[in-house]
Structure formats: C-alpha cells, structure tokens
C-alpha positions as CSV (number, residue, x, y, z in Angstrom):
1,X,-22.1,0.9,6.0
2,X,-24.7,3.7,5.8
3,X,-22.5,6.4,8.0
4,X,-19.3,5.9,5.4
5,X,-21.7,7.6,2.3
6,X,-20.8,10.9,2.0
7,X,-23.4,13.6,1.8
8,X,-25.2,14.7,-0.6
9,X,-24.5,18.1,-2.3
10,X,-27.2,19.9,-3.9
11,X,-26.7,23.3,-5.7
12,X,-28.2,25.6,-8.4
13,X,-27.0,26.2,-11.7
14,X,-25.6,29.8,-12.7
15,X,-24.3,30.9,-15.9
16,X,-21.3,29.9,-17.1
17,X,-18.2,32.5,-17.2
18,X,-18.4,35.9,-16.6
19,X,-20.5,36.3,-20.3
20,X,-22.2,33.2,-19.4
21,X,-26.1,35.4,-19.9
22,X,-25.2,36.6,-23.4
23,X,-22.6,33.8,-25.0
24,X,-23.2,31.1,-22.7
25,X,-25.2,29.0,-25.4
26,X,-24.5,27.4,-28.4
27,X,-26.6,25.9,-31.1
28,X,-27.4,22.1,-31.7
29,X,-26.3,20.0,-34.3
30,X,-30.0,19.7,-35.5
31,X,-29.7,23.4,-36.2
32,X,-26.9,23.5,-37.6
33,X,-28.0,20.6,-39.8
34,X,-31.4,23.0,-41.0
35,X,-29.3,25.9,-41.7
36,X,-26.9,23.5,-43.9
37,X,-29.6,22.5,-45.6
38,X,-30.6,26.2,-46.9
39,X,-27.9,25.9,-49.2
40,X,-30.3,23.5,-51.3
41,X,-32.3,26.1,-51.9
42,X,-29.5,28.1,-54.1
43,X,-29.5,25.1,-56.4
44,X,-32.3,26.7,-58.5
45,X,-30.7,30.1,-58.5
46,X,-28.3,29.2,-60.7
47,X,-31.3,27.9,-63.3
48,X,-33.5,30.8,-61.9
49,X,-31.7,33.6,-60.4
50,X,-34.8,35.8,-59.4
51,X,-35.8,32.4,-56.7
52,X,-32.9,33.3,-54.3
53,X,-35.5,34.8,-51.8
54,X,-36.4,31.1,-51.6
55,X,-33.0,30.6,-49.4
56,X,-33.2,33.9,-47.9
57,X,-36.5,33.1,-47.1
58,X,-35.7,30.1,-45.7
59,X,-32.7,30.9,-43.6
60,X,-34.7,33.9,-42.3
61,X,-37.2,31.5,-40.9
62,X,-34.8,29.4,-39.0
63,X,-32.9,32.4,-37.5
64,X,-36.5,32.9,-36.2
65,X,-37.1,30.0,-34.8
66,X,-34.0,29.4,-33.2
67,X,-33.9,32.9,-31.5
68,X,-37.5,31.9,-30.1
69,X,-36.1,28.6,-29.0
70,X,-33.4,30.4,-27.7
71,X,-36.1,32.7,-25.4
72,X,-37.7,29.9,-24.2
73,X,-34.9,28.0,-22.8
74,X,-35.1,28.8,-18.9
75,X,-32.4,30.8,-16.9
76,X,-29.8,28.2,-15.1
77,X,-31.4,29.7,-11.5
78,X,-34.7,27.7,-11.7
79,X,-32.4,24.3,-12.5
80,X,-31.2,22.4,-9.3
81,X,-28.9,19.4,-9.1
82,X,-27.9,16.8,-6.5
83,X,-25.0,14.4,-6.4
84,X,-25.7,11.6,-3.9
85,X,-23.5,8.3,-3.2
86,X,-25.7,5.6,-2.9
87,X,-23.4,3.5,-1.7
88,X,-19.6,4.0,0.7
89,X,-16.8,4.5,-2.0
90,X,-14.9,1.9,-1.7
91,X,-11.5,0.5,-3.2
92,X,-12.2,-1.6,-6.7
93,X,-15.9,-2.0,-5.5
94,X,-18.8,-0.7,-7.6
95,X,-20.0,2.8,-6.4
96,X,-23.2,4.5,-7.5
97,X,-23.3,7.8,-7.8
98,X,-27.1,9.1,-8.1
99,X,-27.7,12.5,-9.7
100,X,-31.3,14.4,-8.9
101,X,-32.6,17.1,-11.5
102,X,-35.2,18.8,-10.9
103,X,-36.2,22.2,-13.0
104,X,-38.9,24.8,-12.1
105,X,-39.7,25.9,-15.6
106,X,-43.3,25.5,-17.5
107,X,-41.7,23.2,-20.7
108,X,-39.7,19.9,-20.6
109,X,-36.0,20.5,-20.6
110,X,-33.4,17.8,-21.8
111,X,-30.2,18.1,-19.6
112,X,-26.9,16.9,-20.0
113,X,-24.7,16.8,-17.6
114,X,-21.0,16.4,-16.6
115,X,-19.5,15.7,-13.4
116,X,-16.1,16.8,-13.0
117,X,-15.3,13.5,-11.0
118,X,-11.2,13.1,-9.7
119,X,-10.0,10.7,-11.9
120,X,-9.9,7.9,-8.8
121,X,-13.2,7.4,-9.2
122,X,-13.5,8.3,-13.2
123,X,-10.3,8.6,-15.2
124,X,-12.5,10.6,-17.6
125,X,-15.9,12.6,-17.4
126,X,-18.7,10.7,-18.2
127,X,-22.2,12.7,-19.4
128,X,-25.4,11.6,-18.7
129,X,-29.2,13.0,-20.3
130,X,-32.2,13.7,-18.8
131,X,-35.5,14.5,-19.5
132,X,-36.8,16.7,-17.2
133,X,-40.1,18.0,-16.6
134,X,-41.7,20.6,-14.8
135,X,-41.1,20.8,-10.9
136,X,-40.4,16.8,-10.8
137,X,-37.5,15.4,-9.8
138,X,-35.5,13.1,-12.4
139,X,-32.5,10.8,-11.4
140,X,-30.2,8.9,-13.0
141,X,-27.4,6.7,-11.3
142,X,-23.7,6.6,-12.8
143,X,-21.5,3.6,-11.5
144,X,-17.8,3.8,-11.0
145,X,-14.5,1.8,-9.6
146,X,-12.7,3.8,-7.3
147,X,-9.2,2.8,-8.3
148,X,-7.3,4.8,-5.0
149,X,-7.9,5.1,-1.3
150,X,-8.2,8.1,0.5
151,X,-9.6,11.9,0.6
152,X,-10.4,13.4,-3.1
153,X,-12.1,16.5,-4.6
154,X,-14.9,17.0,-6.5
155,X,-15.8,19.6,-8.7
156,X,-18.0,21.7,-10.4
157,X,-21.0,19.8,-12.2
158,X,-21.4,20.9,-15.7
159,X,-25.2,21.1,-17.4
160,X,-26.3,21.8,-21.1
161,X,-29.8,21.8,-21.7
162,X,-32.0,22.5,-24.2
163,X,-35.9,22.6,-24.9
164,X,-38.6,21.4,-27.0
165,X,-37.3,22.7,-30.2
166,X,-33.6,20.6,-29.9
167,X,-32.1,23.9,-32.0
168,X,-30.2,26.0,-28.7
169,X,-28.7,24.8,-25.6
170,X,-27.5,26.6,-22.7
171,X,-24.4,25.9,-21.1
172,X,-24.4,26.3,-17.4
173,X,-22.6,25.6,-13.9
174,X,-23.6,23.9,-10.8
175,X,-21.0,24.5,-7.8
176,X,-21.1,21.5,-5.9
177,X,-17.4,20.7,-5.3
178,X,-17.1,17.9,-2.0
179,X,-14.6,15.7,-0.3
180,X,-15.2,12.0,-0.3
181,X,-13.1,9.4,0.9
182,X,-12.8,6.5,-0.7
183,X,-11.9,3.4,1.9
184,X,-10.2,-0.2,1.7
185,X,-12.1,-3.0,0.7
186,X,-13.9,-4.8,3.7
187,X,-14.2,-8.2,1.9
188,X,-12.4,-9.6,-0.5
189,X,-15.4,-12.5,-1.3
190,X,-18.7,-12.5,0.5
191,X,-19.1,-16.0,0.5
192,X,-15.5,-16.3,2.8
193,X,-16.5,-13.2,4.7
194,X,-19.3,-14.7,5.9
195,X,-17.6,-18.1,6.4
196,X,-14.8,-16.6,9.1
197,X,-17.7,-14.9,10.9
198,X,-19.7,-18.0,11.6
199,X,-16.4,-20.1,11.8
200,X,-15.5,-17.4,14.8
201,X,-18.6,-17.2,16.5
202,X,-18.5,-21.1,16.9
203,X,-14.7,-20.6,18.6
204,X,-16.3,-17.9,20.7
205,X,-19.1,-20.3,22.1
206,X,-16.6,-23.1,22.0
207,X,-14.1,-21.5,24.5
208,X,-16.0,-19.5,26.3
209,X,-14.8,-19.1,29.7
210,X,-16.5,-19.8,33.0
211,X,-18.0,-16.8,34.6
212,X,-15.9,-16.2,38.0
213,X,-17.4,-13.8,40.4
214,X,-15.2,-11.4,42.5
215,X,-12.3,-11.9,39.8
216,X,-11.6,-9.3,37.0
217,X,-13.0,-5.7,36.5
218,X,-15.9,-6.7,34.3
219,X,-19.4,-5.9,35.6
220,X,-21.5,-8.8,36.8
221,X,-24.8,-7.9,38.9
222,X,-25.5,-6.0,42.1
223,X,-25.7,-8.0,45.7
224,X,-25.7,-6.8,49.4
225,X,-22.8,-5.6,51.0
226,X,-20.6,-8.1,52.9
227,X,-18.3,-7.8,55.9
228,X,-15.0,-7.7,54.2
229,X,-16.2,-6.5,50.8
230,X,-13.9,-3.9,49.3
231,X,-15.1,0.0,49.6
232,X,-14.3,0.6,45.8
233,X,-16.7,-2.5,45.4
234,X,-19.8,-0.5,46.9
235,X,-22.2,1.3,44.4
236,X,-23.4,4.5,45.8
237,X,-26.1,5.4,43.3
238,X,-27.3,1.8,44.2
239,X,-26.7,2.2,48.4
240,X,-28.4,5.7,47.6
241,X,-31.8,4.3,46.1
242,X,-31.9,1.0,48.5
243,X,-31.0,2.8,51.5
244,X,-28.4,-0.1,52.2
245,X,-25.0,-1.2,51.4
246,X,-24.8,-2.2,47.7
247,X,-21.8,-4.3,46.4
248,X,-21.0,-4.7,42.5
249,X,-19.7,-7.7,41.2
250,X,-17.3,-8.8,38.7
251,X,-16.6,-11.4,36.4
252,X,-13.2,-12.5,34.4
253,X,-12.9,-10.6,31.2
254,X,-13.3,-12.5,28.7
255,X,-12.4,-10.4,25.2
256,X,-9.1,-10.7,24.4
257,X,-7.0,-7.8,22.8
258,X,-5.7,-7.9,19.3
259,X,-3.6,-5.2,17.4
260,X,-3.8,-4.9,13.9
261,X,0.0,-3.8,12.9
262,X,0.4,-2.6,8.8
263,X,3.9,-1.8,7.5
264,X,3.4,1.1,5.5
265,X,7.4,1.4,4.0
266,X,8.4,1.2,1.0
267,X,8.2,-2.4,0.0
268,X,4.4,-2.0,0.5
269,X,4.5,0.4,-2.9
270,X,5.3,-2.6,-4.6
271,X,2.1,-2.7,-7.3
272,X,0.7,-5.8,-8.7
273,X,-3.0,-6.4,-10.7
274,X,-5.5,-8.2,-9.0
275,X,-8.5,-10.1,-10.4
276,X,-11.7,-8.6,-8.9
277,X,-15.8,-9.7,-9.2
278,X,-17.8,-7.8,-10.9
279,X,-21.3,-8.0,-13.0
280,X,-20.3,-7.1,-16.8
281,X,-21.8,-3.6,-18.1
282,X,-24.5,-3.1,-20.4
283,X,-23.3,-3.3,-24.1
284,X,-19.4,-4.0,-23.2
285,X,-17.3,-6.4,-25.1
286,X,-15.8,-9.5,-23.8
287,X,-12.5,-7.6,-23.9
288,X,-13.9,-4.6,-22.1
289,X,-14.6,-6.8,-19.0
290,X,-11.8,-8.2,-18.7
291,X,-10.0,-5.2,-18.6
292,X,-12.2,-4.0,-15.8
293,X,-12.0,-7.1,-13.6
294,X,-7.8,-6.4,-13.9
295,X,-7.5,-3.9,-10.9
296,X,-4.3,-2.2,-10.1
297,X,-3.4,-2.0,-6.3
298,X,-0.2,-1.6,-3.9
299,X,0.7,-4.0,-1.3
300,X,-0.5,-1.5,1.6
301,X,-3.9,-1.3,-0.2
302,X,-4.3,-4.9,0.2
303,X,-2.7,-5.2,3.8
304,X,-5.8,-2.1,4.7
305,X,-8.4,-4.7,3.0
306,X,-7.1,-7.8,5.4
307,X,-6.8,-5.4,8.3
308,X,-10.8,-4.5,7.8
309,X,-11.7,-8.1,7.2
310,X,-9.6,-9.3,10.4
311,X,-11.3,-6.3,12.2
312,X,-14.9,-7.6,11.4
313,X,-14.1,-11.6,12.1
314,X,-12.3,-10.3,15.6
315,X,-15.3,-8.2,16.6
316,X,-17.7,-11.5,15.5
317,X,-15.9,-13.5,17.9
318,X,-15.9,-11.2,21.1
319,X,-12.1,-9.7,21.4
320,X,-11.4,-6.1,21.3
321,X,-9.4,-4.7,18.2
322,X,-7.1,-2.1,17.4
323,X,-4.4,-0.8,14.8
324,X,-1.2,0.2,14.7
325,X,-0.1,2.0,10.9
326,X,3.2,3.3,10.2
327,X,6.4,4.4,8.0
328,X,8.9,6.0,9.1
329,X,7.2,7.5,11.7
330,X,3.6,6.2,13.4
331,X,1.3,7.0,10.9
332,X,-2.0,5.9,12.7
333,X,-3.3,4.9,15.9
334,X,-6.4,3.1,17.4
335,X,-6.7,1.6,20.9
336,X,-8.6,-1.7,21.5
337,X,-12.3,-1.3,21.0
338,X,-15.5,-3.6,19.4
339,X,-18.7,-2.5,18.1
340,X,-19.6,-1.2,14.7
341,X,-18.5,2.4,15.3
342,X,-15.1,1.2,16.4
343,X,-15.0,-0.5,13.4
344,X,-15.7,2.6,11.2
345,X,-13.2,4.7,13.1
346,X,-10.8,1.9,12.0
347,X,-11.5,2.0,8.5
348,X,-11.6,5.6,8.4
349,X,-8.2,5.8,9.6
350,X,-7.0,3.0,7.3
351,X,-8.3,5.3,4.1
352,X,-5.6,7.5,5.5
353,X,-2.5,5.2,5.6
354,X,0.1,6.2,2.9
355,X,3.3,4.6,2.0
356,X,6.7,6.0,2.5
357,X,9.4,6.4,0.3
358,X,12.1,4.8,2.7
359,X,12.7,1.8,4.6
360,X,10.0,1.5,8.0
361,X,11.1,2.1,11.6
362,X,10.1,-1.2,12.4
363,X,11.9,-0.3,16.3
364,X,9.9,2.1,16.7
365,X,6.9,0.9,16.1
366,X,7.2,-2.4,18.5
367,X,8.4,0.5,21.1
368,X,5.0,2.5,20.9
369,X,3.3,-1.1,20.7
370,X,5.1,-2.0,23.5
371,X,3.9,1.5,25.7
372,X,0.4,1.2,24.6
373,X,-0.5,-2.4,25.0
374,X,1.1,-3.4,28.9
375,X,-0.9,-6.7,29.2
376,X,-0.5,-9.8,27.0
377,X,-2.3,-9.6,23.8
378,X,-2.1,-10.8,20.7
379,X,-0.5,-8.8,17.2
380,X,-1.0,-9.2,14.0
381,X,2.1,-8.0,11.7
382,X,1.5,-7.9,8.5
383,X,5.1,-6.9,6.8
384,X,7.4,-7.7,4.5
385,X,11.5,-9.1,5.7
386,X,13.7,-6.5,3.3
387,X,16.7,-8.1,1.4
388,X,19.6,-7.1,4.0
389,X,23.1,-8.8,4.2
390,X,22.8,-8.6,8.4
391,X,19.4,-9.2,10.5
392,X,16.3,-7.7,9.3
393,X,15.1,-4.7,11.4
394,X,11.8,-5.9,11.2
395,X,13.0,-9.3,12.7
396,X,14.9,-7.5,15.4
397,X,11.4,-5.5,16.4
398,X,9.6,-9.0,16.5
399,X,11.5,-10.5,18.9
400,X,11.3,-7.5,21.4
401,X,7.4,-8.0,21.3
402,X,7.3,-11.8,21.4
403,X,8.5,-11.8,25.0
404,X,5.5,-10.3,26.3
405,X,2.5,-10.9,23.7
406,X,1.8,-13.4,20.9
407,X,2.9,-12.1,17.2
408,X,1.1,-13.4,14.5
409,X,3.9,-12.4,11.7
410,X,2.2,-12.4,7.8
411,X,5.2,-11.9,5.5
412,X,4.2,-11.6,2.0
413,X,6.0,-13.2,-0.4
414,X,6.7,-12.5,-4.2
415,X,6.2,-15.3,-6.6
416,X,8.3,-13.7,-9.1
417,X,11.4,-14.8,-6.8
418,X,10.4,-18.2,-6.6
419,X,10.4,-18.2,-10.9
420,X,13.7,-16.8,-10.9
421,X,15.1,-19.6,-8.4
422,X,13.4,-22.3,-10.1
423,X,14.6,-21.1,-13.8
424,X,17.4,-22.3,-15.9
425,X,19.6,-19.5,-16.9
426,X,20.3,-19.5,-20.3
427,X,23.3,-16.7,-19.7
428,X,25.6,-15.4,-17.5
429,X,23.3,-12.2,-16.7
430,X,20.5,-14.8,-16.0
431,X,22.9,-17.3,-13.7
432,X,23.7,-14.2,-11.6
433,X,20.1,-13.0,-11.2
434,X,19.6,-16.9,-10.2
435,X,22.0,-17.0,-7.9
436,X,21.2,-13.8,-6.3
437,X,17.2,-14.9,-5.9
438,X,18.7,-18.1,-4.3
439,X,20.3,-15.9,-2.0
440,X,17.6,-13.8,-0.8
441,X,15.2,-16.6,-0.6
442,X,18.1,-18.8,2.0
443,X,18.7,-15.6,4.2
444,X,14.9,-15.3,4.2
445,X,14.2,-19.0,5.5
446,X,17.1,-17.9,8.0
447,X,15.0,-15.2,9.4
448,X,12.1,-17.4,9.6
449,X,13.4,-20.1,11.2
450,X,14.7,-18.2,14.3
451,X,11.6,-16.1,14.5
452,X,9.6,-19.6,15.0
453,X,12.3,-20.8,17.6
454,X,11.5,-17.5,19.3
455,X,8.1,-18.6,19.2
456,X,6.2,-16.2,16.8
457,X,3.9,-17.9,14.5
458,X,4.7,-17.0,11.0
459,X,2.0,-16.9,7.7
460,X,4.2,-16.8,4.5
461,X,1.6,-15.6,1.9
462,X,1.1,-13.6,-1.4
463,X,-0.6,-10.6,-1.5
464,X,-3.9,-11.4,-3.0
465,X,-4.9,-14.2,0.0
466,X,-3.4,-12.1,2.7
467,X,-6.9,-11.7,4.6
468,X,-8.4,-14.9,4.0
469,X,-4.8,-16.1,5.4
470,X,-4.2,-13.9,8.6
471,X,-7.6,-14.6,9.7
472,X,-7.4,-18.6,9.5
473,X,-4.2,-18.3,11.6
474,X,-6.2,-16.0,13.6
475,X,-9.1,-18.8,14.3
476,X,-6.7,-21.4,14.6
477,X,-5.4,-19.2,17.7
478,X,-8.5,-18.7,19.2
479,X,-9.7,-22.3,18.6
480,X,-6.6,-23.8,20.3
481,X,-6.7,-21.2,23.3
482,X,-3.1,-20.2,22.6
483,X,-3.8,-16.8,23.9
C-alpha cells in the first residue's frame, strides 16, 4: 500500500555537540595501531641509546600524517542523508528501511552510520558503511520487524566518516527525527489471502441480485419523464441540457453493510508468541531464525490483523465495511464504506486501537452500534466471554443487537484451559485448579448455547486462526443468503 510508506526525511549533517568543530573526531584504530607500533622502535635504544630519534622520528611522522588526514576529512555541511521506507511498517512483517548518502566533497569518504531507530522497529541500533564518492548518491537498505503497532519516534541519525587515509574520523549529526506508524498485519498467509478473495468474488456473482428499476436509491440510467413520476426523481442538470423532462432511475442496492466490532478490554492484553514466515538472514544460525520466526503479540494485535483481512475479502465481494473499536469507552469509529482508501482509513485507525486496563463496556458499545447502523446489517464481534459467576456483559450486549441485525460472535478461546480440564491432578492445589477450569469452561458452553438459541452464529477459535476463521463464517453467510 504505496500511501501507508511514510516519507522520506532528508537532512544535513552538523557537528556534533556544542565542540563538535574542534573535539568532534576521534582517531581510528589503524592509527592507533601505527602509533603502537613506534614503541618498536625503542627496542634498540636500550642496545643503542643515541637511535631514539628513530621513534621520535617515527611518531613525529604519524602525528603528521594524521593531522593532514585530519584536514582533509570534509566538514559535516557538504554530507546529506535520507531515511526512506521502502515498504508500509507493518506488524511482524519485514520492513526496509533505505538510507541515501550522498557527499559533495572532492575524495571518497567511508561513512558509518547509526540510526537511532525506536526499539519497535530495532531493539538496538544497528550501523551500516558506506563508501561514498564524490556528488553520487550511495544507498544501502537495513530490514527490520516491527514488533508494536502504532505511532513512534525517530531520531537523530548518527554519521562517522573517515577518508582515504582510514587514520581520523569525524563524528557528526543528521537531524532527521519522524513519526511513523507502524499498522496491523493485512494477511496472515498470502496464499489464504488470495483464496477468500476469489472464494468471495464467486459468492458475489453467485447471488447477485436482479436489477429492479424504480426500487431502491441506487443510480440506474436516465429516461424521459413520465406522468406520475416522482419530482425528486427529475434530474435538472439533465432537463437543463435536453430541454425536456429528465427522470433518474434506480435500482435495489445491492452491497450489504458489515461492521467490524474489536474488544479492546483487558482480556485482549493477554500475550501469546506466534509463528510467523519469514526468509532466513544472511549468515544467521539455525537458532537465530527460529528466534526470529517466534513473534510476541496481544490478542487485540491479532483481532486488528483479522479485522484488515475481513475488510479486504468484504470489499472483494461487493458489501460496504465499517468498524467499531473500543474499551471502556469508544475508542474508534468508521462508517460503512468500500474502495481502497476506505480501506486505508480503516487500518489507519486500527494502528491506533489500544487496550484497556479494565473490563470493556460491552453495553455501550451495542448502544452506539445500535444509533449508527438503523437498517439490518451484519456484525462481526470479535470478543472474548469473561469468567463471571452471573451473565456475561458481553452476552447481555449480543442479544440487544441480534433482534435487529445478524451477529457473527468470534470468541477466542485459550487452549491452556482445555489442558488444565483434561489433566490429572496429581495434588490437591492441582484438583482445585481442575475443577475450577471445568467450571469456567461449563458456564462458558452456557453462554453459548443461549446466544445460538437467540440466533447469533458463534465461531469459537484461538487467536492465531481468528481471520482465516471470521472470514469462512463470513462466506458461508454470504453464500447461503442469510443476510
């Protein structure tokens, strides 16, 4: 998604610190390595005491040279540098991050530099070197796993170059701090991805309504004005141009409306490491890999990815989409749209969603659902039943919005209960975390049961196949004409 790349920032180096122009340079380890070597020259002093002018001499001559090396090197001003994203930042997806230097000096400068990236995208600065030549442009492309969603701050990028002789290099400062955001995940697999699309393009030609004139709001085509045609029928630009009477039509609308609805509470904080696909580095160990294909994520951050991947098949198939985010308040807001920049407002505004510390106002959020969407449509709720002793909140929300619209409930589930249930306990601390487990999972099956009898269609899944599962149930809607 070219418009999700941030820009690029481009600025030019200045000294670094206030004494940056005098002490703002250091030397190299290859000079430091000459002037060690000096010290071979006293050897023979103590055989021959009048040859010590051979390490005078000698340390003399590389003081010389590196003060001339240090001359040459060319002030930070004629050094430019530009960060660019090659790529949207997205959530455990592989970002490039492409770094322009370009140098207006007469020698050949080696660079390193140091981008003081936020530890979502880097936990820790990684350098780069370049060679760069006169007044041509050198790049070099740094990848990185952005580990968090949302808005982040970079800094300062940090240079120390040198020149032909290796023996000084200067330490400079480019001042090219930026916001990025960093968004959910719009596919978990490609090869699924593009499954669901083609699965609901097939519904969409599959149940595609007839076209009934003079029914709906929808524009159809132009005709000639009829006795008994309605007056906010007539087109007026079009009676203007003809000089006659000009009647619109309309057909039935055929997109349907579907609201995306995320619980962003406090069980959606609930963490859990998920395998991810991605090509091994260059020179990393087996064990390196697989360290990097272990990604740490919240519930919410995988309820965003489904809501992106529904978003996409719901747009491929003709129906209008929206979202509904919240906490203990509304957090975010988007009425029913289509097209691609509907869909990047949407994920925009799902790099945003945050999780609360307390419980969601799951009332509250059918009653704004409720306000905003008058006419049957369908919701998607993707939530999570808390362990209560009397009925779940989120339960009594449900069946308020099940009278008027279909509710397509995804509860996620948490395998770890199931272990405990089906465990032997081998003590009476164990029996009683059995037991309890047992209990949750009964009331649970409780609150499912009368929420199908209400007629809601519940998807019990885990985390990790909460897309691919919330769009199947979605197809299977569309394919059967339920809504």
């Amino acid at each position: 998604m070219q418009t999700l790349i941030a820009q690029p920032v481009s600025a030019t180096a200045r000294y670094f610190g206030r004494g940056g122009r005098l002490f703002g340079f250091g030397l190299t380890a290859r000079a430091l390595l000459l002037l060690i070597s000096g010290v071979l020259w006293a050897i023979p002093t103590f055989f021959h005491p009048h040859r010590l002018w051979m390490m005078l001499t000698w340390d003399g001559l590389m003081g010389l040279l590196i003060l001339l090396d240090a001359q040459r090197l060319p002030a930070p001003s004629v050094i430019t540098v530009m960060r660019q994203f090659l790529n949207s930042p997205t959530l455990g997806e592989r970002t490039e991050i492409e770094y322009e230097v370009v140098q207006q000096s007469s020698g050949i400068v080696t660079v390193v530099v140091t981008d003081e990236l936020h530890p979502a995208l880097i936990p820790m600065p990684r350098a780069v070197i370049v060679v760069a030549y006169p007044r041509d442009a050198v790049r070099t492309v740094v990848q990185c796993y952005p580990g968090r969603r949302g808005d982040f701050r970079l800094g300062k990028i940090y240079l120390r170059y040198r020149g032909t002789l290796g023996l000084v290099e200067r330490w400079s400062v480019c001042d090219a701090e930026q916001d990025v955001r960093v968004f959910p995940a719009s596919e978990q697999s490609g090869n699924k991805a593009d499954f669901f699309l083609m699965r609901a393009r097939q519904i969409e030609l599959q149940k595609r309504r007839l076209r009934l004139r003079g029914i709906g709001r929808e524009f159809e085509s132009l005709r000639d004005y009829q006795q008994g045609d309605e007056l906010r029928n007539i087109s007026w630009t079009a009676t203007a141009r003809r000089a006659k009477l000009i009647t619109r039509q309309f057909t039935t609308e055929r997109s349907q409306q579907v609201w995306i609805v995320l619980d962003a509470g406090r069980l959606s904080r609930t963490a859990f490491e998920l395998r991810r696909e991605r090509p091994a580095g260059l020179g990393e160990s087996e064990q390196e890999t697989a360290e990097k294909l272990l990604l740490s994520v919240t519930q919410l951050d995988q309820a965003t990815s489904a809501a992106v991947m529904l978003a996409q098949v719901i747009g491929g198939s003709g129906d209008k989409f929206a979202l509904l985010s919240y906490g203990r308040r509304v957090q975010q807001q988007l009425l029913p749209g289509n097209g691609p920049v509907h869909l990047r407002m949407m994920i925009s505004l799902l790099s945003q969603v945050r999780s609360d510390s307390a419980e969601a106002n799951h009332l509250q959020a059918a009653s704004r659902l409720k306000n905003l969407q008058r006419r049957r449509g369908l919701v998607v709720w993707i939530t999570e039943i808390a362990e209560s002793a009397g009925r779940p909140e989120v339960v009594s929300a449900v069946a308020e919005l099940v009278r008027r619209h279909l509710v397509i409930l995804v509860l996620l589930e948490h395998p770890e209960v199931d272990a405990l249930v089906a465990r032997e306990p081998k003590n009476a601390e164990e029996m009683f975390a059995t037991t309890a487990a047992q209990e949750m999972l009964e009331r649970r099956r409780e609150a499912i049961a009368r929420l199908r009898q209400q007629g809601v269609l519940v998807v019990e899944t885990t985390p990790a196949e909460v897309g691919a599962r919330a769009i199947s149930k979605y197809l299977e809607v569309k394919a059967q004409g339920l809504l």
